[in-house]
C-alpha positions in Angstrom: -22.2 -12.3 5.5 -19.2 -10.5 7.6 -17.9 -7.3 6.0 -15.3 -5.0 6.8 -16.0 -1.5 8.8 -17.2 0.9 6.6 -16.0 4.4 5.8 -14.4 6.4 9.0 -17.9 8.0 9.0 -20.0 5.4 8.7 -20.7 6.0 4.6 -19.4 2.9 2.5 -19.2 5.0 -0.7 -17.8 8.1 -0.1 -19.5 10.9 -2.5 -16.9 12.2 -5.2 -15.9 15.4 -3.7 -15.1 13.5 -0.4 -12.1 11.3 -2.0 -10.0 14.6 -2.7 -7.2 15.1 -0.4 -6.2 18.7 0.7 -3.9 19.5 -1.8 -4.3 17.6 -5.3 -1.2 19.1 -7.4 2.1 18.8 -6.4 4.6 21.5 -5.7 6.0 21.5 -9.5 2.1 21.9 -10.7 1.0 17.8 -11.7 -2.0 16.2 -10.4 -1.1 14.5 -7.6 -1.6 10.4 -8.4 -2.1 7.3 -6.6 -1.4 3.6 -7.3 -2.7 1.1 -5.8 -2.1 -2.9 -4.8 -4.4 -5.5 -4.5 -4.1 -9.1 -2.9 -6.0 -12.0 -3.4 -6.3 -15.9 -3.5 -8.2 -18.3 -5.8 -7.0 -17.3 -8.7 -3.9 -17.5 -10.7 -1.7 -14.6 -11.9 -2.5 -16.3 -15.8 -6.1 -16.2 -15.4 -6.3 -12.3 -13.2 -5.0 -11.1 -16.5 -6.8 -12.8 -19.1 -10.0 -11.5 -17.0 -9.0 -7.7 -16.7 -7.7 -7.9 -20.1 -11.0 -9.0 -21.0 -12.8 -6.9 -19.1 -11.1 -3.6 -19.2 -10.2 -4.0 -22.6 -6.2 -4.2 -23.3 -3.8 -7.6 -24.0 -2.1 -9.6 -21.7 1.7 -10.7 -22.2 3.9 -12.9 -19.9 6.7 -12.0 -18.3 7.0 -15.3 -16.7 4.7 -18.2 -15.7 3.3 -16.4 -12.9 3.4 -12.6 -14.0 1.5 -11.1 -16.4 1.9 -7.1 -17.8 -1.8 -6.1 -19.1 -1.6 -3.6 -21.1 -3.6 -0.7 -22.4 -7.0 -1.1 -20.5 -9.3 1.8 -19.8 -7.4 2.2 -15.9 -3.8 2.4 -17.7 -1.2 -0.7 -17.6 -1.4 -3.1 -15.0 0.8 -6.2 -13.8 -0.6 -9.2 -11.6 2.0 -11.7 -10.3 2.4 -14.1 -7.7 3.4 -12.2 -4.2 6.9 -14.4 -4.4 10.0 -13.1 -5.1 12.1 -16.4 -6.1 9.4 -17.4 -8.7 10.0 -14.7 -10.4 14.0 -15.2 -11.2 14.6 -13.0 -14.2 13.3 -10.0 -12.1 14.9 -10.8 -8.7 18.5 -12.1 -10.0 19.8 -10.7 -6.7 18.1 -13.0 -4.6 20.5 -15.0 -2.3 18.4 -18.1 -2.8 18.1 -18.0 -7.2 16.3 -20.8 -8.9 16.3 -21.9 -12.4 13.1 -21.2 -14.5 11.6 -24.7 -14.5 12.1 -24.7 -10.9 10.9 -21.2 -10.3 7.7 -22.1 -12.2 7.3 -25.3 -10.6 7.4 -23.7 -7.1 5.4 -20.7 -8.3 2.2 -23.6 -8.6 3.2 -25.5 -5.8 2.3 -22.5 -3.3 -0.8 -20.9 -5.8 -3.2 -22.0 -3.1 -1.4 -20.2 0.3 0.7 -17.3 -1.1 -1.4 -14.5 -2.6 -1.6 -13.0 -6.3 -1.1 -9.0 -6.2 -2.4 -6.7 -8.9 -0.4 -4.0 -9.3 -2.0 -0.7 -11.3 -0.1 1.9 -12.8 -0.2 5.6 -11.0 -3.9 7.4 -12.1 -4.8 10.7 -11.1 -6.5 10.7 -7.6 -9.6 12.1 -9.2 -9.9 8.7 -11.3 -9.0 6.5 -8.0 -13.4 5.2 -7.7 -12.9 3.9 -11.5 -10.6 1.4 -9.3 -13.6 -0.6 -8.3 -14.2 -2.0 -12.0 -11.0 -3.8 -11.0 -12.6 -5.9 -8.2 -15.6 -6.5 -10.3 -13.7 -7.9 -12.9 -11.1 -10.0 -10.8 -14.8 -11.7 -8.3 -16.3 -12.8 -11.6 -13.2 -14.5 -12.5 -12.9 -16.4 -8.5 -10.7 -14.1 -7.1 -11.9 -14.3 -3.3 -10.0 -13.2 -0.4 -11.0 -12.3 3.5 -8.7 -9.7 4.6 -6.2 -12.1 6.1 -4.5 -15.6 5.6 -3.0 -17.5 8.3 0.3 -15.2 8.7 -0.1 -12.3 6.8 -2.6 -9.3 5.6 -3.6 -9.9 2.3 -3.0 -6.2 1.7 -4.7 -3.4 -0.2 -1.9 -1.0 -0.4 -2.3 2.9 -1.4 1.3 4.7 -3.4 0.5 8.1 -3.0 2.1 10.9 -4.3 3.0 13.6 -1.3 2.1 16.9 -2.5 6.0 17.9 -2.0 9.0 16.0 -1.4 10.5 17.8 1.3 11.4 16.7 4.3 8.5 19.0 6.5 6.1 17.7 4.1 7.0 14.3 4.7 7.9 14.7 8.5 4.1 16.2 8.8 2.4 13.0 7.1 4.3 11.5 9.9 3.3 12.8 12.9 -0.4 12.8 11.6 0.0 9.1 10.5 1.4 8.3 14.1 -1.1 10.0 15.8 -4.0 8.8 14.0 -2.9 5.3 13.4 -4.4 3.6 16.5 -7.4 4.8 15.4 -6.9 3.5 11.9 -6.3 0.2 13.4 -9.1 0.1 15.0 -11.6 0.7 12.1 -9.8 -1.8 9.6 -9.9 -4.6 12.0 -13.8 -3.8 12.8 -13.4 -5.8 16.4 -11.9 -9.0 14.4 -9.0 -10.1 16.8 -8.2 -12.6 13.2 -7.6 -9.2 11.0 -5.6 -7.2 13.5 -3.0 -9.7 14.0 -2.2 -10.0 10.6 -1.4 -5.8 10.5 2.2 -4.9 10.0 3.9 -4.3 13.3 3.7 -0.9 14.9 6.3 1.4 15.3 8.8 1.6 18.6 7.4 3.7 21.4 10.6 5.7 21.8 10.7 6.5 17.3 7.0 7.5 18.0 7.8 10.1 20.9 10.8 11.3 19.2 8.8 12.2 16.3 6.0 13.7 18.0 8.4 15.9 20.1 6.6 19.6 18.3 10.3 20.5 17.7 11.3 17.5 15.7 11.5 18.9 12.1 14.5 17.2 10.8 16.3 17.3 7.5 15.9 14.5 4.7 19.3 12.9 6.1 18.2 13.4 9.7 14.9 11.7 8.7 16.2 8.7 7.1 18.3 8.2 9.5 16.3 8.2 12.2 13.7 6.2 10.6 16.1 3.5 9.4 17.5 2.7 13.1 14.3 2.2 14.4 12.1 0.5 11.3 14.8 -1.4 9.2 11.7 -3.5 7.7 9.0 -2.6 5.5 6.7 -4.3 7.4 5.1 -0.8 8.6 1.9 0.5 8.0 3.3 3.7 6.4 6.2 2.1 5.2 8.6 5.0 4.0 11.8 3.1 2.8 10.4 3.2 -0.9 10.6 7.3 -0.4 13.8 7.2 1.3 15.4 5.4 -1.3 14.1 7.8 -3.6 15.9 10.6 -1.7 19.0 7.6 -1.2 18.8 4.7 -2.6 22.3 3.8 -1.8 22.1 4.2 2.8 18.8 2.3 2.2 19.8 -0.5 0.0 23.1 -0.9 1.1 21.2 -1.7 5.3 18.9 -3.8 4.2 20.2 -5.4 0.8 17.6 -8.4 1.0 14.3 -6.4 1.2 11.9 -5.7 -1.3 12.3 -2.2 -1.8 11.7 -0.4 -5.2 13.0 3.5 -4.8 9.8 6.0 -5.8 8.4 9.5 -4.8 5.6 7.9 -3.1 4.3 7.3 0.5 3.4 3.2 0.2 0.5 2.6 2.7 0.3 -0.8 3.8 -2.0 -0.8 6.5 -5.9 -2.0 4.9 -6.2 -5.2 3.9 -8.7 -6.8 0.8 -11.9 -8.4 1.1 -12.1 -10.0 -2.5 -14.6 -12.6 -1.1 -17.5 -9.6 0.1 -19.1 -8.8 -3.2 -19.9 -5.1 -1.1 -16.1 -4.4 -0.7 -14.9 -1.0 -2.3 -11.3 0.6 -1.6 -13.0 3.9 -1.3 -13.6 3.0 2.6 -9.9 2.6 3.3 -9.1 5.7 0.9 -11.5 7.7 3.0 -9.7 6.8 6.4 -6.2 7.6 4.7 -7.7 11.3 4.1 -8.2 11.6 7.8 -4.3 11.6 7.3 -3.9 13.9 4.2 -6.4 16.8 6.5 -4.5 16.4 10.1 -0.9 16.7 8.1 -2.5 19.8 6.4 -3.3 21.8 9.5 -0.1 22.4 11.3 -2.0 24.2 14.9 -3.9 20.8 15.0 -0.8 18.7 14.8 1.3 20.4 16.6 -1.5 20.9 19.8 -2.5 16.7 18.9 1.2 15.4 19.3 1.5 17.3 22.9 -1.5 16.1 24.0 -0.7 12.4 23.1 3.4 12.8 24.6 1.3 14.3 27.8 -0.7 11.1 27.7 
């Protein structure tokens, strides 16, 4: 059977001291935490929850036909829905394009079999994050399955991460590290798979990428925003920031791109690895691991500063 890469050094399960970032408190003294989304096919929103409610102990309630809150399992509350905005009405009632509920439910089972269910957890402490693979246990028995791509799109495993401050060096410095490394990152996830690399979001503009590389570009949080927003008005990035930036202002980042799917939160939402639900040997902890490569380079200011020269020489 074809599995994804392992760990960025070769170990598919990381050992318990080697998932801890750098720094795991945050500036105003809380453990640092990390949510997590995970895509999948084969199985519907309905029965994902009845499974992990099952599984994980807690009780599953609608929200609509194809989202389900689960509440109080052993991992904390978690929602799975289908990865469709207009079959989900009552939550989206901005939508230029709004359906009625029969509709929206029809449609929601027309497309079960091509657009993906996503299971959303609620934030956990980053020291709990390998209690994350009960999850995929549960949600494979069921029939969730999954091969780190469909036809257009990843079907993602997405980290939100808590930075360890929000200020803008912090975040600038998870920036240039992500930049810098993020070739590399590629590489790994796709494991030579021309199938999985395609479906990653699209990279970054050469010109944003020197800019931010230049060693002297530590802007402000407006500088920042700005910056990023006139070259990466999507979220289809593999560190997508917009969810932070709307954090910091919700109102210049909603009010440019009105129509995307952006919910404002302290967090940096990494979209880059993608979900193997179909490998019964698939962890997260793999694609954690290569996000600490990350968290280590953005701690260690000589390194970053001497590694973004050498790749604007280059």
């Amino acid at each position: 059977m074809s599995r994804p890469c392992p760990g960025i050094d070769g170990d598919p399960a990381p050992a318990a001291g080697a998932l801890a970032p750098p720094v795991l408190m945050t500036a105003d003294g809380r453990p640092r935490r990390v949510g997590v989304e995970i895509e999948f096919l084969g199985l519907s929103a309905r029965a994902a929850a009845e499974a992990l409610a099952h599984d994980l102990g807690g009780s599953s309630l609608s929200e609509d036909p194809h989202a389900f809150r689960v509440h109080g399992t052993r991992l904390g509350d978690l929602l799975v829905e289908t990865d469709l905005r207009y079959v989900h009405p009552a939550r989206y009632p901005n939508l230029g394009l709004k359906l009625n509920p029969r509709v929206a439910a029809w449609l929601g089972t027309l497309v079960e079999p091509f657009i993906p269910r996503e299971l959303i957890t609620a934030p956990m402490p980053i020291t709990r994050l390998r209690e994350t693979d009960a999850v995929l246990t549960s949600l494979r028995a069921a029939g969730a399955r999954g091969r780190g791509a469909v036809l257009w799109d990843s079907l993602g495993l997405h980290f939100n991460i808590d930075p360890p401050s929000l200020d803008a060096t912090t975040v600038t410095a998870f920036l240039k590290a992500f930049l810098l490394l993020d070739d590399r990152l590629r590489r790994d996830i796709a494991c030579g798979k021309p199938r999985l690399a395609r479906a990653f979001p699209p990279d970054y503009p050469q010109a944003y990428k020197r800019r931010v590389l230049d060693p002297g570009y530590w802007p402000d949080v407006t500088d920042l925003a700005e910056d990023y927003l006139a070259a990466n008005p999507t979220r289809r990035r593999a560190l997508d920031l917009l969810p932070l930036l709307a954090h910091f202002d919700g109102g210049r980042v909603l009010s440019m791109l009105p129509h995307e799917k952006i919910g404002p939160r302290p967090v940096f939402h990494y979209r880059l690895p993608q979900a193997h639900l179909s490998d019964p040997a698939w962890s997260i902890l793999p694609d954690w691991n290569r996000w600490l490569t990350v968290e280590r380079l953005a701690a260690d200011p000589q390194r970053l500063v001497a590694m973004g020269r050498d790749a604007l020489s280059r």
